[in-house]
C-alpha atoms as one frame of an Amber mdcrd trajectory, in Angstrom:
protein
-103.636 132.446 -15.183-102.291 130.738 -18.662 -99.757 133.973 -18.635 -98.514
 132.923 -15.057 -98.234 129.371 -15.719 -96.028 129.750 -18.970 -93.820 132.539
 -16.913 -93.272 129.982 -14.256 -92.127 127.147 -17.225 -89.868 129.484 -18.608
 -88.801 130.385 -15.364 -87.475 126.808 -14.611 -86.109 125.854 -17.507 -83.823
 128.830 -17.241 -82.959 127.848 -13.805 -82.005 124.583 -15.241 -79.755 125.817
 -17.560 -78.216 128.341 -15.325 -77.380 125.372 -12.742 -75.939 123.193 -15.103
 -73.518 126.191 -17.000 -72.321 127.255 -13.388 -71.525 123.464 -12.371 -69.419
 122.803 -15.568 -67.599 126.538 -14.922 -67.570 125.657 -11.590 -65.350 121.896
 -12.574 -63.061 123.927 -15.292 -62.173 126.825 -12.395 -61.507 124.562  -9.831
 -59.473 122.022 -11.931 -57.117 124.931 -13.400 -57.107 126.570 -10.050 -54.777
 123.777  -7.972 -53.099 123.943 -10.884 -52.497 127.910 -10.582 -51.270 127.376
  -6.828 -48.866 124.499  -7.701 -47.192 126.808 -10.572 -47.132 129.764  -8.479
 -45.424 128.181  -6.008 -43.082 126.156  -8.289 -42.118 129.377 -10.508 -42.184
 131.337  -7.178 -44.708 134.126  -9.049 -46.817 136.133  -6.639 -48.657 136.906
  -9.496 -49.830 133.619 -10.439 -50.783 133.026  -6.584 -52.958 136.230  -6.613
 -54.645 134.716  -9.820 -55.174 131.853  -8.369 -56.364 133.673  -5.331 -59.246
 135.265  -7.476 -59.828 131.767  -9.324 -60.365 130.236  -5.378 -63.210 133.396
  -5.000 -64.060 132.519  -8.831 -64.681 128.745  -7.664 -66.411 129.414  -4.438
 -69.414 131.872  -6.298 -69.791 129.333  -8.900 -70.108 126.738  -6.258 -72.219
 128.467  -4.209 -73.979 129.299  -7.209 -74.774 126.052  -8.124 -75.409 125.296
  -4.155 -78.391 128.063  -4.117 -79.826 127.099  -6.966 -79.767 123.514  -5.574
 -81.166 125.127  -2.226 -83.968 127.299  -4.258 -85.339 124.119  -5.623 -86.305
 122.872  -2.518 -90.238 124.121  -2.032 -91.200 126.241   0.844 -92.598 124.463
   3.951 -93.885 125.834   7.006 -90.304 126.535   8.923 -89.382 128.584   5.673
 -92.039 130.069   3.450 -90.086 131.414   0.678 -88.005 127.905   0.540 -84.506
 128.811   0.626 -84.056 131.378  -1.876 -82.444 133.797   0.586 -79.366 131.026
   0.941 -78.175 132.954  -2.195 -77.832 136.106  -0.838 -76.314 134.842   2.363
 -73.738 133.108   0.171 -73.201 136.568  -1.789 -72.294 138.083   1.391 -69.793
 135.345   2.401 -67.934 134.913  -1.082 -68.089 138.938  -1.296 -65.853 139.093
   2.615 -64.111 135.799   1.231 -62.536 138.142  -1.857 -61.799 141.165   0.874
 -60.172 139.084   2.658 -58.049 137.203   0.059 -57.436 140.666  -1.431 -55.629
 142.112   1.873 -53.427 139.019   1.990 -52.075 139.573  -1.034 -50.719 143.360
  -1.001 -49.631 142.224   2.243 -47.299 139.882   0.740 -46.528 142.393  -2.202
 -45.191 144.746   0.148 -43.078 141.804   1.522 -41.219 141.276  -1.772 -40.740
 144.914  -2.886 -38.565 145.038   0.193 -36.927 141.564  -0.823 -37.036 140.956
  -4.427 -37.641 137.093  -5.421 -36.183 135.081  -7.897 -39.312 133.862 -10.714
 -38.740 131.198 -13.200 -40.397 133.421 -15.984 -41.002 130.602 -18.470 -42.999
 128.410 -16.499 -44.996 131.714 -15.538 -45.875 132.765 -18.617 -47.300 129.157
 -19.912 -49.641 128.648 -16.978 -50.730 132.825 -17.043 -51.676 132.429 -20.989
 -53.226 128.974 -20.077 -55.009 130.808 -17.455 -56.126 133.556 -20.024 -57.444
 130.574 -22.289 -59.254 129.337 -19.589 -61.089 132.273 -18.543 -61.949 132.835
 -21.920 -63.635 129.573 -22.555 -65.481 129.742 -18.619 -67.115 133.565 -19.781
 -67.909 132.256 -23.177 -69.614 129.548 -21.397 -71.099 131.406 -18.831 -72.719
 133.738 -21.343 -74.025 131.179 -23.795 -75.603 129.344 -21.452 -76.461 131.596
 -18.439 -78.395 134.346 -17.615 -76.445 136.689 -17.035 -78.199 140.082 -16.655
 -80.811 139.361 -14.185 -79.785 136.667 -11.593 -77.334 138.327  -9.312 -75.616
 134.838  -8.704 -75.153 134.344 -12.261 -73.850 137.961 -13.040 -71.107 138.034
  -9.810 -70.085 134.746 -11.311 -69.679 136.204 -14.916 -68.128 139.409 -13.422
 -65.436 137.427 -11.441 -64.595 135.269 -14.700 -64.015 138.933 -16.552 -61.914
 140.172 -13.510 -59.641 136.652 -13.640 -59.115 137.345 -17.344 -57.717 140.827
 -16.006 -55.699 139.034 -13.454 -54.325 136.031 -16.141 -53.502 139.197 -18.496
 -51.725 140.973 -15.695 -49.334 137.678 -14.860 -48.449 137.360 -18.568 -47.518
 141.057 -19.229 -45.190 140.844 -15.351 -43.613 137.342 -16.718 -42.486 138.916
 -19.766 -41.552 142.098 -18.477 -39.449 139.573 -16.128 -38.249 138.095 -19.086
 -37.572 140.259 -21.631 -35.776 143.252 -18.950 -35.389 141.529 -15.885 -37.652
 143.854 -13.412 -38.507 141.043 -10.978 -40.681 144.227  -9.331 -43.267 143.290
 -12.300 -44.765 140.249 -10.451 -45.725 142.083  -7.416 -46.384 145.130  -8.545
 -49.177 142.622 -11.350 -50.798 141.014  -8.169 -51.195 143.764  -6.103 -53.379
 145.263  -9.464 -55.206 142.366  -9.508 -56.010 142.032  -5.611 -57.439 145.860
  -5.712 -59.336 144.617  -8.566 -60.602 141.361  -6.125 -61.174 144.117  -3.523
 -63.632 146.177  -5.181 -65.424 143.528  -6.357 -65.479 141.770  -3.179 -66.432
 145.291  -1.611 -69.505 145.802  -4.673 -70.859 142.097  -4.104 -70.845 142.481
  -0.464 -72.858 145.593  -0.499 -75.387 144.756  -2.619 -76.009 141.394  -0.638
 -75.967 143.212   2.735 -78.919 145.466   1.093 -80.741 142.935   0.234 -80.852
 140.988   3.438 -81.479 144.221   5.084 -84.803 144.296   3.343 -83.595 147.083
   1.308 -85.952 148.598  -1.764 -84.966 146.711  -5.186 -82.364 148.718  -6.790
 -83.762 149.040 -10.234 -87.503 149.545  -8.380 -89.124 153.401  -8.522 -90.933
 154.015  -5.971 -92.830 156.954  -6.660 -93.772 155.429  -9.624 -95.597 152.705
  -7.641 -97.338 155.601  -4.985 -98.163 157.293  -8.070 -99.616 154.113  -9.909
-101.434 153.502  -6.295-102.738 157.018  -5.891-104.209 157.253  -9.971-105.690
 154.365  -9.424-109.711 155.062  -8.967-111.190 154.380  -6.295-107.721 154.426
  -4.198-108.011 157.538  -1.701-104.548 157.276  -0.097-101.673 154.516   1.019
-100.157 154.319   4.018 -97.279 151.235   5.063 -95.675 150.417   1.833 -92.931
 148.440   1.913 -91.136 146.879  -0.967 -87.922 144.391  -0.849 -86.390 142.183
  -2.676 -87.154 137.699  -1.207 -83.739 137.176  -3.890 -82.396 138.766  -6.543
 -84.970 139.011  -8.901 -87.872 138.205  -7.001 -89.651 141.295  -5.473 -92.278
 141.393  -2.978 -94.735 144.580  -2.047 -97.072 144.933   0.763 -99.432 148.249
   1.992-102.304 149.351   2.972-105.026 151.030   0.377-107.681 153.358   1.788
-111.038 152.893  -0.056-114.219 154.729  -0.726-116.686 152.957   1.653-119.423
 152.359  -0.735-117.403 149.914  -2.628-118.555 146.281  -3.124-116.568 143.321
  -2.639-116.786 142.825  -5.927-115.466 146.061  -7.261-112.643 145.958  -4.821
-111.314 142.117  -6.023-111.630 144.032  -9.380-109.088 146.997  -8.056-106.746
 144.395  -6.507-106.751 142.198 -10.031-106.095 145.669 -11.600-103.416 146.678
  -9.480-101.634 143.300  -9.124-101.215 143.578 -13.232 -99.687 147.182 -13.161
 -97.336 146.185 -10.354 -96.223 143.177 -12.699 -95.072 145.673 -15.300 -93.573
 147.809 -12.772 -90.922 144.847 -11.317 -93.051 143.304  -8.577 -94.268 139.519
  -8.483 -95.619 139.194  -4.944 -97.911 141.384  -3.654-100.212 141.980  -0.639
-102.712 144.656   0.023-104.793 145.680   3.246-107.998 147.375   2.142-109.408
 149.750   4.083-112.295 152.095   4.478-111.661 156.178   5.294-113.831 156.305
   8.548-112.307 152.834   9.680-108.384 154.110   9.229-105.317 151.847  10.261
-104.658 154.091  13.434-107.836 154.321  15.032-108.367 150.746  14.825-104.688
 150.179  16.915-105.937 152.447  19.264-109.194 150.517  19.875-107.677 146.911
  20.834-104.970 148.095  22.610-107.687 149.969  25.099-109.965 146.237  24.800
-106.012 144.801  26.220-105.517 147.274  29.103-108.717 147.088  30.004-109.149
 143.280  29.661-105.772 142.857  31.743-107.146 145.109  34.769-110.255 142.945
  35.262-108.113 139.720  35.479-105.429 141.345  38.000-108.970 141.913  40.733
């Protein structure tokens, strides 16, 4: 129990921290963002405007971030037993279309100017692109310090977006100067079509990984033949039928099946089996567990079989 307890602590003060490092990211982003728009429309740089396209996505996961982790604090109650921890993943999904969708607009207006070049004041583009670089830099830095960054999904598809804005900052500095230094005004669009294939695939990743989640898919990182295998060594465990393993949110991974006993053991020995097993799954990835224990003779089918006769039957009598 003392081992649970101080897993839970540490559990919340990382969530803490985590909430507070995305809100501040979440301020800096969406602060240099408008200011992104206003300079790409004032320089006229489609480049800047596809940054700041990616900064809007950037924004929106670290305020949705912060928004599920708001959401997650609120306990469980009877409409919702596992609280709202799946608001996270539903949030993934939309932020992960959002970037798709951002991502389309912008070759479409690439395509636009390769067939009518645009005039770019260069200057002002490459001041707010290294500005943006600066930015980015600090927000990761940030990000990583504070956050945690490898396991929690929302953290990580916040950090990745930060890395893939740096890309897109670097990309509007290297078109402004080719705009400066040679005059190839193709530079800017060909810069923000780069960076909306990079929002695309990361829109595309984020989106997929949600979507298999909320479809109750097995936890990526989760072997499951390792678990039948820990099940089936297990002594006293004949066989398992009914396992199903899935992921509540990131992180958080839930198993349930049903064990076939020997009859002849006591209650006792078979609260012993569960403790046993609940500890190995632990180790293996999985925090929430529940197990159906059954006896050879009394197997999961026959037992179906039984009540639904008791139904038919039952039903016939009332119908006279």
């Amino acid at each position: 129990m003392g081992h649970d307890h101080h897993h839970g602590h540490s559990h919340n003060h990382t969530h803490g921290v985590n909430k507070k490092t995305l809100l501040i990211a979440f301020i800096i982003i969406s602060a240099f963002m408008i200011l992104e728009v206003i300079g790409g429309f004032i320089t006229n740089s489609l480049a800047l405007l596809s940054d700041a396209g990616h900064m809007l996505s950037d924004a929106i996961s670290l305020g949705v971030g912060v928004l599920a982790f708001k959401f997650g604090e609120k306990v469980a109650d009877y409409s919702k037993t596992y609280g709202y921890k799946r608001f996270e993943i539903l949030a993934a999904v939309f932020n992960g279309v959002t970037l798709v969708l951002i991502a389309v607009f912008i070759c479409f207006e690439a395509v636009q100017r390769f067939a009518e070049p645009q005039e770019i004041a260069s200057t002002g583009m490459l001041v707010i692109a290294i500005i943006g670089l600066l930015v980015n830099i600090l927000v990761a830095w940030i990000l990583l310090r504070g956050g945690d960054t490898k396991e929690n999904l929302n953290m990580r598809a916040a950090f990745l977006h930060v890395i893939g804005d740096m890309l897109g900052s670097v990309g509007a500095i290297v078109a402004a100067l080719l705009v400066m230094l040679f005059g190839w005004g193709w530079a800017d669009p060909v810069a923000s079509v780069i960076v909306s294939i990079l929002i695309l695939v990361s829109g595309y990743r984020v989106t997929k990984d949600s979507i298999h989640v909320l479809m109750e898919g097995t936890p990526q990182h989760i072997k499951l033949d390792e678990i039948v295998n820990m099940f089936k060594t297990t002594p006293g465990i004949l066989d398992i039928h009914d396992l199903h393993v899935w992921s509540i949110t990131s992180g958080q991974n839930a198993l349930s099946c049903h064990a076939v006993v020997n009859e002849n053991l006591s209650l006792q020995e078979s609260q012993q089996l569960l403790k046993s097993i609940e500890h190995k799954l632990l180790h293996l990835g999985i925090g929430h567990m529940t197990v159906q224990i059954e006896s050879q003779d009394h197997a999961h089918e026959n037992s179906v079989l039984c009540k639904h006769e008791n139904e038919t039957h039952h039903h016939h009598d009332h119908h006279h």
